[in-house]
Structure formats: C-alpha cells, structure tokens
VOGU-3710 file (C-alpha; in Angstrom, 3 decimals, decimal comma):
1> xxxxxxxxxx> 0,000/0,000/0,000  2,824/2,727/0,661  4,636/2,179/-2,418  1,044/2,460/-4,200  0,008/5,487/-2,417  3,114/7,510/-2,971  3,172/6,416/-6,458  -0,123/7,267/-7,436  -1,448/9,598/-5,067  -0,927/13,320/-3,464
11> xxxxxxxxxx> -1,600/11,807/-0,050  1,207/12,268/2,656  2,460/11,078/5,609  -0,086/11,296/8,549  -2,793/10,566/5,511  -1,126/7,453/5,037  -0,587/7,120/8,718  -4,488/7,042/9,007  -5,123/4,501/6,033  -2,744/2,074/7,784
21> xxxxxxxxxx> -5,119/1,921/10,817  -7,986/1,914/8,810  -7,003/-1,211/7,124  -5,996/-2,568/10,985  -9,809/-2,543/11,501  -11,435/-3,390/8,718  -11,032/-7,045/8,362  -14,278/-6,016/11,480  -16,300/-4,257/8,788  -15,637/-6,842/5,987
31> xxxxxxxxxx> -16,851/-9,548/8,676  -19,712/-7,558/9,738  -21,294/-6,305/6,184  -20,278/-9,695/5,064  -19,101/-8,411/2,344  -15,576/-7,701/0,056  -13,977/-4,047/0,460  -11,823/-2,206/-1,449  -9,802/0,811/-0,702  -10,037/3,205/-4,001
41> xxxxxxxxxx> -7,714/6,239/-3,967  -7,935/8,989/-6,114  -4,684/9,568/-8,335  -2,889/12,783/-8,368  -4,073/14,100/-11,108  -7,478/13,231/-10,100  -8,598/11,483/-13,508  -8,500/7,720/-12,010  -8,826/5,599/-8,950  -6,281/3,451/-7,397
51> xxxxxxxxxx> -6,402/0,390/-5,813  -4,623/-0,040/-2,851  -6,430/-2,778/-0,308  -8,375/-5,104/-0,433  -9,987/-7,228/2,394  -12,248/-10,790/1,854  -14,790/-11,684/4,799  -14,434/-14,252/6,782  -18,237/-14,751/7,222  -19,612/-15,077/3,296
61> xxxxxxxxxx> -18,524/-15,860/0,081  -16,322/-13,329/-1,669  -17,088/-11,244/-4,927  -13,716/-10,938/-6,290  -12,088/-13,918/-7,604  -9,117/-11,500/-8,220  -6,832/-9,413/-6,539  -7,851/-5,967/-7,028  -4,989/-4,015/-5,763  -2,688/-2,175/-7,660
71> xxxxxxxxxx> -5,613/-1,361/-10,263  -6,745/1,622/-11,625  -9,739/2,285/-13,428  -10,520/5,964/-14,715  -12,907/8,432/-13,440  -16,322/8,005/-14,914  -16,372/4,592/-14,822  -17,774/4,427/-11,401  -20,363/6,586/-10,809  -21,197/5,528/-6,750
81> xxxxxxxxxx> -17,125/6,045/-6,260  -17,349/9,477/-7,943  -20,652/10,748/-5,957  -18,996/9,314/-2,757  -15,927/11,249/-3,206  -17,412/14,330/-3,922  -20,519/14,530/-2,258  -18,585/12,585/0,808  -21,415/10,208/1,761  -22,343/7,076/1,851
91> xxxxxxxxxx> -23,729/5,718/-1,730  -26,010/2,720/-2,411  -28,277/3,475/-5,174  -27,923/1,227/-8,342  -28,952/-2,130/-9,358  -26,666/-5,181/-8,414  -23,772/-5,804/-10,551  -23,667/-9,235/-12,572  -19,904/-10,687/-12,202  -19,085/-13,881/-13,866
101> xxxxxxxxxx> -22,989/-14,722/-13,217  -23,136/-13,454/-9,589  -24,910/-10,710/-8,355  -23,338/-8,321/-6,932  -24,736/-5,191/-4,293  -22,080/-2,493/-4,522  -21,854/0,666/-1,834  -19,387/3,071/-1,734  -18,407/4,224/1,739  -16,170/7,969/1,595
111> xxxxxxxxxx> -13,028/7,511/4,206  -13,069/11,031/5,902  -10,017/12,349/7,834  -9,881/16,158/9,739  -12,568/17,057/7,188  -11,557/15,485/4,071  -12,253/12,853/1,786  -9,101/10,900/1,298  -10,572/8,064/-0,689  -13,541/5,598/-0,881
121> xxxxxxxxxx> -14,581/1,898/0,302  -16,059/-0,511/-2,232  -18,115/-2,596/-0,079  -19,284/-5,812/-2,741  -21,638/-8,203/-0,891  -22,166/-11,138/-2,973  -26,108/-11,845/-3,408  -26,030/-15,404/-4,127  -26,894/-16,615/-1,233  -29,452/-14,418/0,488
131> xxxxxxxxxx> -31,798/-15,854/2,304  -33,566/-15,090/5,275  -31,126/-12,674/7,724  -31,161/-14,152/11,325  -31,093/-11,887/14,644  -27,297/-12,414/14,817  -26,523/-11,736/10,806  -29,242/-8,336/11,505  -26,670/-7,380/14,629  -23,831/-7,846/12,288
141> xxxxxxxxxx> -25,159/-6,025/9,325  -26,738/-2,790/11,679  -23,401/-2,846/13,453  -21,589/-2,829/10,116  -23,668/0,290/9,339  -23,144/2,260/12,258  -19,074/1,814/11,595  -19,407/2,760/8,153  -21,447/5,894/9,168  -18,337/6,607/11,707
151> xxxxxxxxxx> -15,618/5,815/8,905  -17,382/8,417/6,524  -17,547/10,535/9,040  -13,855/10,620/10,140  -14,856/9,418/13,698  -13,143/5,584/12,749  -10,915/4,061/13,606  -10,127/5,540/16,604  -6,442/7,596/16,817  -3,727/5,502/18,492
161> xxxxxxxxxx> -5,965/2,823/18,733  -4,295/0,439/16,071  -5,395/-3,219/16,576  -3,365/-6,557/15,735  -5,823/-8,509/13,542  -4,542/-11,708/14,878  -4,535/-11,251/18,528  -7,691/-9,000/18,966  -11,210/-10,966/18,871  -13,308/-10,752/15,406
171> xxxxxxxxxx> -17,109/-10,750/14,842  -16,764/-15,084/14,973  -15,396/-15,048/18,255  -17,898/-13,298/19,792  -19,916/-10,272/19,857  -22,069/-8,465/21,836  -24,698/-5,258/20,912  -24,809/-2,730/23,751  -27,396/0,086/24,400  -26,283/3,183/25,385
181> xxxxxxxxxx> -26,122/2,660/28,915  -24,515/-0,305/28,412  -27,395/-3,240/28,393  -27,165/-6,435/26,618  -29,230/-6,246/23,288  -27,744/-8,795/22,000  -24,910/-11,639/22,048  -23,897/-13,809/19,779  -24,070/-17,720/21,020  -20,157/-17,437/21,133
191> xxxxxxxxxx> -20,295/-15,072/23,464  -22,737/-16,278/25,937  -20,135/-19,240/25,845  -17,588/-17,444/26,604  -19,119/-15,411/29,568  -20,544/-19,375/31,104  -16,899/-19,776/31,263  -16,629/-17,344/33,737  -19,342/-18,584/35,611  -22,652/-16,710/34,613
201> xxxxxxxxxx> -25,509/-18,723/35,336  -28,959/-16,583/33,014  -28,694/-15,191/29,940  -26,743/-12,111/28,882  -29,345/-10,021/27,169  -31,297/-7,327/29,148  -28,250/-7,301/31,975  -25,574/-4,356/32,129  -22,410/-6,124/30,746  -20,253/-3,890/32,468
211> xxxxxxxxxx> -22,096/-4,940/36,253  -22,317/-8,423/34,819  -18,495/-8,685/34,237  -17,414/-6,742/37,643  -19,582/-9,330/39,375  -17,878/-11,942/37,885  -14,494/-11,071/38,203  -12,830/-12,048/41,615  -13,183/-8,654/44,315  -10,065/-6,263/44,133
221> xxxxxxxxxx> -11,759/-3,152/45,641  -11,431/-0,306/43,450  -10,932/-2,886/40,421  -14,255/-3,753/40,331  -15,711/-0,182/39,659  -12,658/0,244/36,741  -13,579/-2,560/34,967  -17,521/-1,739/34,889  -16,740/1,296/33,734  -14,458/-0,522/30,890
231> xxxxxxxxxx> -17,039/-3,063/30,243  -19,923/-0,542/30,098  -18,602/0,840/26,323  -18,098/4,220/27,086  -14,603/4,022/25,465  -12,416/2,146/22,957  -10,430/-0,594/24,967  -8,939/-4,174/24,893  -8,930/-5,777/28,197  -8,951/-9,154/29,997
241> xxxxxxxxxx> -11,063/-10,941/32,478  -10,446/-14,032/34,403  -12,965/-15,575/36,785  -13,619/-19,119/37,617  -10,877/-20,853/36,040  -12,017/-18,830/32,364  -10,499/-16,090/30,814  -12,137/-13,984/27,893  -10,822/-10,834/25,642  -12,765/-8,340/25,631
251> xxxxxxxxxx> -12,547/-5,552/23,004  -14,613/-2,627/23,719  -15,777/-0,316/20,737  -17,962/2,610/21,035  -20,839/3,410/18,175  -21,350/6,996/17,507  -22,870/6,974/13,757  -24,168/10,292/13,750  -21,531/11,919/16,753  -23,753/10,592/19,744
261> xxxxxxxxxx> -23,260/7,872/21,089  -25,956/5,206/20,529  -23,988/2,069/22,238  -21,069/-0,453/22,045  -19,893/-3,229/19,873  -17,919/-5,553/22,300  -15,970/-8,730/20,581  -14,884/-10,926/22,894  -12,811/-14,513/22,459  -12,660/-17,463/25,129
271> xxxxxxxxxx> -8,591/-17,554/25,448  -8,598/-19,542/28,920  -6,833/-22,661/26,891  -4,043/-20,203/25,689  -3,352/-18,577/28,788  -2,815/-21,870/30,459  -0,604/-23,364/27,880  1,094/-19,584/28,044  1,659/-20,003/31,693  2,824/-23,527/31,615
281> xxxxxxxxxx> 5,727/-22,637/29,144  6,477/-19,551/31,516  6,648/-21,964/34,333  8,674/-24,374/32,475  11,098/-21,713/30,787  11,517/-19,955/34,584  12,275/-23,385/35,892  14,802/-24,120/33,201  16,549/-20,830/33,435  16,734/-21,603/37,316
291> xxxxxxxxxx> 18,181/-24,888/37,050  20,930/-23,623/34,529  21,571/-20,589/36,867  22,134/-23,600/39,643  24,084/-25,609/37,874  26,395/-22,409/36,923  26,389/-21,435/40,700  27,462/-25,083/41,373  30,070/-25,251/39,290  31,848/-22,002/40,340
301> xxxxxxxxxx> 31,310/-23,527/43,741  33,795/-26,710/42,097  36,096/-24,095/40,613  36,577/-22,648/43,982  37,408/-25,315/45,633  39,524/-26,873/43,253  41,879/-23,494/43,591  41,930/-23,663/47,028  42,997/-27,298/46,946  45,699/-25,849/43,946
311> xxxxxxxxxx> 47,053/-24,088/46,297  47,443/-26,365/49,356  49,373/-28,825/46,746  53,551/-28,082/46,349  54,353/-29,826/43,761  54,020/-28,028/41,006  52,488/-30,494/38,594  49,864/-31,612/40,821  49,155/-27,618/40,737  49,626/-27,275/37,142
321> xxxxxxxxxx> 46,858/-30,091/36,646  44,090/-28,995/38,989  44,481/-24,913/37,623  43,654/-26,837/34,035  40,418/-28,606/35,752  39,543/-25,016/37,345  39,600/-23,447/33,480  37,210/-26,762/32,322  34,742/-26,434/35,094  34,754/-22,739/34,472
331> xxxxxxxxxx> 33,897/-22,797/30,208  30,832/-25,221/31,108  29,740/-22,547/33,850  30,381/-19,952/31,202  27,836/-21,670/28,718  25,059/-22,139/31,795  25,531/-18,745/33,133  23,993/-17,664/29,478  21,519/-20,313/28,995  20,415/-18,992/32,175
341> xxxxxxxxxx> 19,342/-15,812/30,802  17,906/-17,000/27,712  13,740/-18,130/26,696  15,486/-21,392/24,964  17,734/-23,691/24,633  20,188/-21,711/22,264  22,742/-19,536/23,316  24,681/-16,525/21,109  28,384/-18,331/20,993  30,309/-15,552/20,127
351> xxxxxxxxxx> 29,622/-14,114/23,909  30,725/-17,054/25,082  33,921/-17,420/22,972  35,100/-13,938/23,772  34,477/-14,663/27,779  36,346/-18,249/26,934  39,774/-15,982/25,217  39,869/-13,559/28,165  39,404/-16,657/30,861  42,210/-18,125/28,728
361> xxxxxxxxxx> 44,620/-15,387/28,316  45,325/-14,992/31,995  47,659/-17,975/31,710  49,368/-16,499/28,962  53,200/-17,157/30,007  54,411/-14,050/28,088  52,546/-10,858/26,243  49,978/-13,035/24,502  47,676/-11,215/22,812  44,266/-13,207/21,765
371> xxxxxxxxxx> 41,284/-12,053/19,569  38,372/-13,512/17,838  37,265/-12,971/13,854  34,315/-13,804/12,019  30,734/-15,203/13,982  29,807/-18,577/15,591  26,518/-17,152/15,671  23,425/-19,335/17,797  24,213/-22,923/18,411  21,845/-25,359/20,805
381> xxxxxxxxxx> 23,256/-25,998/24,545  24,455/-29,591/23,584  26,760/-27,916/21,022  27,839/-24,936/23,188  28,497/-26,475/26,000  31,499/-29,174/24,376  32,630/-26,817/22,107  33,313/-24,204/24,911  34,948/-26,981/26,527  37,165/-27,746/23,181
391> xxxxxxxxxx> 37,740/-24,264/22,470  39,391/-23,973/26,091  41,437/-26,715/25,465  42,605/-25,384/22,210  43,814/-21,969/23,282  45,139/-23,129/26,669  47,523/-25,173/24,388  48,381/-22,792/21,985  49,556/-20,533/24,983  51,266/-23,335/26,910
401> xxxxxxxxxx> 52,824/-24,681/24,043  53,510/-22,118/21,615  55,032/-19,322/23,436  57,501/-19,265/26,403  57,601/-17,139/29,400  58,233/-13,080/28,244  57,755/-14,095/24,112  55,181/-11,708/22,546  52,619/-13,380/20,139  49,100/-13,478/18,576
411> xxxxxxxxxx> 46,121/-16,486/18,839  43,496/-15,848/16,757  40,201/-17,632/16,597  38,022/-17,494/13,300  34,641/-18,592/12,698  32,629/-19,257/9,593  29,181/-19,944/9,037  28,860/-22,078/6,065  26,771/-24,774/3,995  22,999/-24,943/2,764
421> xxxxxxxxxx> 20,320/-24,980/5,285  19,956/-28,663/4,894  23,630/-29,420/5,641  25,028/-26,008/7,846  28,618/-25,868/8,766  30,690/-24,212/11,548  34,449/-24,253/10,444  36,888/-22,489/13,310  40,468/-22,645/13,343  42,469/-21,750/16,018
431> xxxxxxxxxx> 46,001/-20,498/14,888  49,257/-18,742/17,117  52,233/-17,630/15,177  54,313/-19,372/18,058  56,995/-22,263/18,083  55,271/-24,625/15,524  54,214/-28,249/16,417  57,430/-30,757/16,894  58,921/-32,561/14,202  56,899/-36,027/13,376
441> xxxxxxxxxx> 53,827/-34,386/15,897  50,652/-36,509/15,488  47,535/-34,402/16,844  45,350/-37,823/16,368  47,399/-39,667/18,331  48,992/-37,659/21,095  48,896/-38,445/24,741  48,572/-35,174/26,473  45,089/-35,088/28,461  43,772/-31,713/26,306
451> xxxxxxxxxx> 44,321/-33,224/22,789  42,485/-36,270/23,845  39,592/-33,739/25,419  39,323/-32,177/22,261  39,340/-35,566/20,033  36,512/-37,362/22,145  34,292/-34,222/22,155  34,691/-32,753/18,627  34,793/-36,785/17,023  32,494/-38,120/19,305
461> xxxxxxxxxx> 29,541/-35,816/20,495  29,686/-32,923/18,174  30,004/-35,355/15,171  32,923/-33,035/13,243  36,303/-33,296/11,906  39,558/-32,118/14,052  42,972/-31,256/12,527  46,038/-29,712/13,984  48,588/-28,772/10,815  51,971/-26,332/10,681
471> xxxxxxxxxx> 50,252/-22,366/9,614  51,424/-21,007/6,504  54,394/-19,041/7,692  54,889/-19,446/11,124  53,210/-21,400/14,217  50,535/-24,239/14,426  46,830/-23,774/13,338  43,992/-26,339/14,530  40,713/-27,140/11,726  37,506/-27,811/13,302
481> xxxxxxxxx> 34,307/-28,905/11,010  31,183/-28,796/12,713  27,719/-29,652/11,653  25,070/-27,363/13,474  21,434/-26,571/12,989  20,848/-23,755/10,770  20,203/-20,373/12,757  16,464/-19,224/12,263  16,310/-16,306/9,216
//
C-alpha cells in the first residue's frame, strides 16, 4: 500500500498514517457487512482511482475472484465512487452488478479524515446466497452500518488505537450489541459461551455487561468499579477478564454513527486454553533458566574449591593439573551462566567465545595477545556447551605450548558460518604464530590429556572433523568442522 500510495497519489504522511489503521480494523467491517472491500484512492491528477487494499470476509462468500490491488480504473467509470468522493457520503443506489454470473450489491463508503475525503470503500456483498437474515446476521449487518457511518464521518478508527488482527477478537469469536447505557441487546451464542466460562448462570441479554463482568471477576476493591466502567462501552479498549478458572478478551468499541453515542460493539474470544498453555511454558522456561543458573552457581562452587585445593598442593604439577580442571569447570559454567538468561535452549556463541579468550589469556606465560574474527553465531546448549569446553582446550595449548615465558605473540580464533540450510557448517580454526608443532607431531594420536579432550568431544559428540597442521608461515593452526542446525532467518 505505501509504495502504491506515494506512487499514485498526493496523499502524505499522517494521511497514510491514518489509512494504515484503517485497514488494521477493517477485516471487522468486511466480517460484519459480510461483504468484500476495497480501498479506491484517487490519483494525483485526479482522472483515475487506485487500488490499494483489499480485504475478503471471513463470514460469506467473496465477490472478487481476483486481486484488485494495484488497479486503476478511470474516473467516470464508477459513478457511486465518484458521488462518494465528492458529495462525501455514503452511496447505495444502483442495481446489483452481474460478475461472472453473480450478483453483486455495490456501496461506496467515503473515508473522511480532519474534514476530508481521502478516498472511498467498495463494499461488494455477494447476493447469491441471500436468504432469510437471522437476529445475529441483523446485529452484524446494523453494526456494520453504524461503523461505516463513523468511517465516513472521520470518527473511525479511533487515533492511536491500532489493533493486531490476529490477537484482537473478530465478529466469529464473539460479539455483543450494547445500548447506550450499556445493556445487553444482544450476544452472539459465542459469546454467551464465553461469559458461562466465567461462571454466569442466566442469559446475557437485558443485563448491564459492564455490572455483569465486575460481578464476575474475583473482588479487588477499586478494580471492580474500573472494569464496569471498561465493560460498560463508554470508550475504545482491549482488556482481559479471568474468573472461575475462564479467561475472555474483551474488546470494547464505542458506536457513535451520527456523533452521539448510541452504544457499544464488544468482541470478545474465550482464550482460557491459551493462557494456560502460556503459563505452563512460563513456568517451564523460569524453571529451566533456574536450574541452569544452579548448575552455573554449582560449578563455580567446584572451581573454587579446586583453587583452594591448587594451592594447598607443592608440587608443582599436581598444581599445574588442577588450575587446568579449574579453566574446564569454568567454560561449562560460562555456557550455563547464558543459557540462564535465555527463553530457549540456544545460546549466542560468540559471547561465550570472547568470555572463553579472556578466561584463557590470563595464563598467557608471556605478552599473549588473543582475539576472535568472524561469527559462531546461535548454536543449541548440547553444542555450546562441548565446544566451549574444546575451544578452552585449544587456546590453553596454543599458549602453553607455543610461546615461552616473556615471548610476545598473537592467537586468533576465526569462525565461519557455512553450507545450505539442509547441511550447515561451523568451520573455526584456532592459529598462534608461536613455536610450531614438533617434528613427526601426530595431533590424532597424542597423549597429552587436552588433545584427547578435544578428540573425544569434537569426534564423538559434536560429530565433526579435528585437525592440527603447521600455519602457513609461522606457528601451528587447529581445523575444526562442525555440523550445526541452521540459525532461524
């Protein structure tokens, strides 16, 4: 619709603004008048009309086959869209239209903003199947008028007031026909569902909804007088109620056809089952979260022991061996510490990798410097948490291995994200510009308790490839190939 309107149009910004949030609501009207509507612009040079919405009901058969946006069709040709443009009312004379051997009633509806006439509604109800209106289709089809009396008036939709189409009620879910001081006239056999839910016993019609509802509800003092007030009509709102063990959406909007105010159209929708399955996966994230937050506290609990024991120990090995285990158990608290703070189980690497280098570098024998290139991007806990573990155990021997005490050097981590969505990659090297492996080195098949750490986890569990090779000019670099579930686009 923008690229149509500024194409074709004169309209600007805040006209467009308004257009936007009449096409919000009018899925309600299309529902309601069951009936097609299209949104006719006039061009800028005010010899055609432009097409630039176009809206299907939900409760009839449709009268366009077709998508009509994006088509323009000269002045002239449609008389009703010409005398509701210029005249700026509403415009149903004529005889049905035949279209591909339906009949077709057509109505032209003027959309009015701060006094003018920015285009016009094509309202097409397909006539095939009239029969017989019932007291719910005559509630639908007055309501439908009284909002297409407000729309060419400039009084809908309401300022500020733009609804989500998919998580506000419709006319199906249920609807309700207030008087003006708020009665029952009518409600739709959805909606007297909805309110046994909560517990009402008698019918709806001929009681004040907004009492009704505040009776219902559980007593909060004050609340109670609030939410008759809200449920009354009096002005446009979107609320909840839960009572009972139900809870129902209520979406309040007032009906002022002719600027007074004549009653309410509430739409209400029975969302007790969501709620509950919404609180059960709150519960169950909250709980995860928790445990992961435990399991990090428990671990730094290990670490901390496991230096003061480092430090109780003289020989130097022994010491050497448990400040290793401290850096292990510290990478696995690393990955749990951010699961912790996460909805799922999928954690942003590249936090954890940088957290990983500066853990790291504090061994660094000499003036180390470390850095990270490229992204690992969002990987699942069971890949995190192993590969934190191997990426430890990499730079902890690049540092220990590669450089001696007071040599200056660099250890650089790259990641790339690579492969087809079926079949996505991680591929990270590791690479120092230190001493270079020893002559005749094996990385497969040396002993040291790190190299067979990083084997076993990147072989084994994360199902990749591992290789440890001289770098091009100076110093060793170490290969990893991992498959990993493609990041959501």
């Amino acid at each position: 619709m923008n690229d149509l309107v500024r194409q074709h149009t004169a309209l600007d910004g805040s006209d467009l603004e308004w257009l936007h949030l009449l096409v919000s609501e009018w899925q309600l009207l299309s529902d309601l008048s069951f009936a097609d509507l299209v949104l006719w612009i006039p061009t800028l040079d005010g010899t055609r009309y432009v097409s630039v919405a176009q809206m299907r009901p939900n409760t009839g058969p449709t009268s366009y086959q077709d998508d009509m946006v994006g088509h323009l069709v000269p002045r002239g040709r449609r008389p009703m869209l010409d005398a509701a443009l210029d005249e700026g009312r509403i415009v149903r004379e004529g005889d049905p239209e035949w279209r591909e051997e339906v009949p077709v009633r057509v109505e032209s509806i003027p959309v009015r903003r701060e006094g003018r006439v920015l285009g016009v509604i094509a309202r097409n109800t397909n006539l095939l199947t009239v029969r017989t209106p019932s007291r719910l289709e005559l509630t639908y089809l007055q309501s439908a008028s009284d909002l297409a009396q407000m729309i060419a008036a400039g009084t809908f939709p309401f300022p500020g007031q733009q609804v989500d189409m998919d998580a506000s009620p419709r006319a199906g879910d249920g609807l309700v026909r207030l008087d003006a001081d708020g009665t029952v006239q009518y409600a739709s056999p959805n909606a007297l569902s909805a309110y046994h839910r909560l517990g009402l016993a008698a019918d709806l019609v001929g009681h004040h909804l907004g009492e009704t509802t505040a009776q219902l509800a559980p007593s909060r003092g004050p609340v109670d007088e609030g939410l008759a007030k809200l449920a009354s009509g009096w002005a446009p709102r979107e609320f909840e109620v839960e009572a009972n063990g139900g809870v129902i959406q209520l979406r309040v909007i007032p009906l002022k056809p002719k600027g007074t105010h004549i009653g309410s159209l509430v739409l209400l929708r029975d969302v007790t089952e969501l709620r509950r399955r919404e609180r059960e996966l709150i519960t169950k994230d909250a709980t995860i979260r928790e445990i992961h937050h435990r399991v990090k506290n428990n671990l730094q609990t290990v670490a901390a022991l496991l230096r003061l024991q480092a430090r109780r120990i003289g020989s130097a090995e022994g010491r050497e061996a448990l400040e290793e285990a401290v850096r292990r158990v510290g990478s696995i608290a690393i990955v749990h510490e951010t699961l912790s703070q996460n909805l799922d189980e999928r954690v942003e690497f590249d936090e954890i990798a940088d957290r990983v280098l500066a853990m790291v570098a504090e061994i660094s024998p000499g003036r180390v410097h470390t850095r990270r290139t490229g992204r690992f991007g969002v990987l699942d806990a069971e890949v995190a948490t192993p590969l934190s573990m191997v990426l430890t155990e990499l730079l902890q021997n690049a540092l220990e291995h590669g450089f001696g005490p007071g040599e200056q050097g660099t250890v650089e981590v790259t990641a790339v994200r690579g492969g087809t969505r079926a079949d996505a990659r991680l591929l990270i090297s590791v690479q120092d510009d230190g001493r270079g492996l020893p002559e005749g080195f094996d990385p497969h098949r040396a002993g040291n308790l790190g190299l067979q750490i990083v084997r076993t986890l990147v072989e084994g569990e994360l199902g990749g490839r591992f290789d440890m090779v001289p770098a091009s000019e100076r110093g060793t670099r170490v290969v990893l190939d991992l498959p990993v579930r493609p990041e959501k686009p």
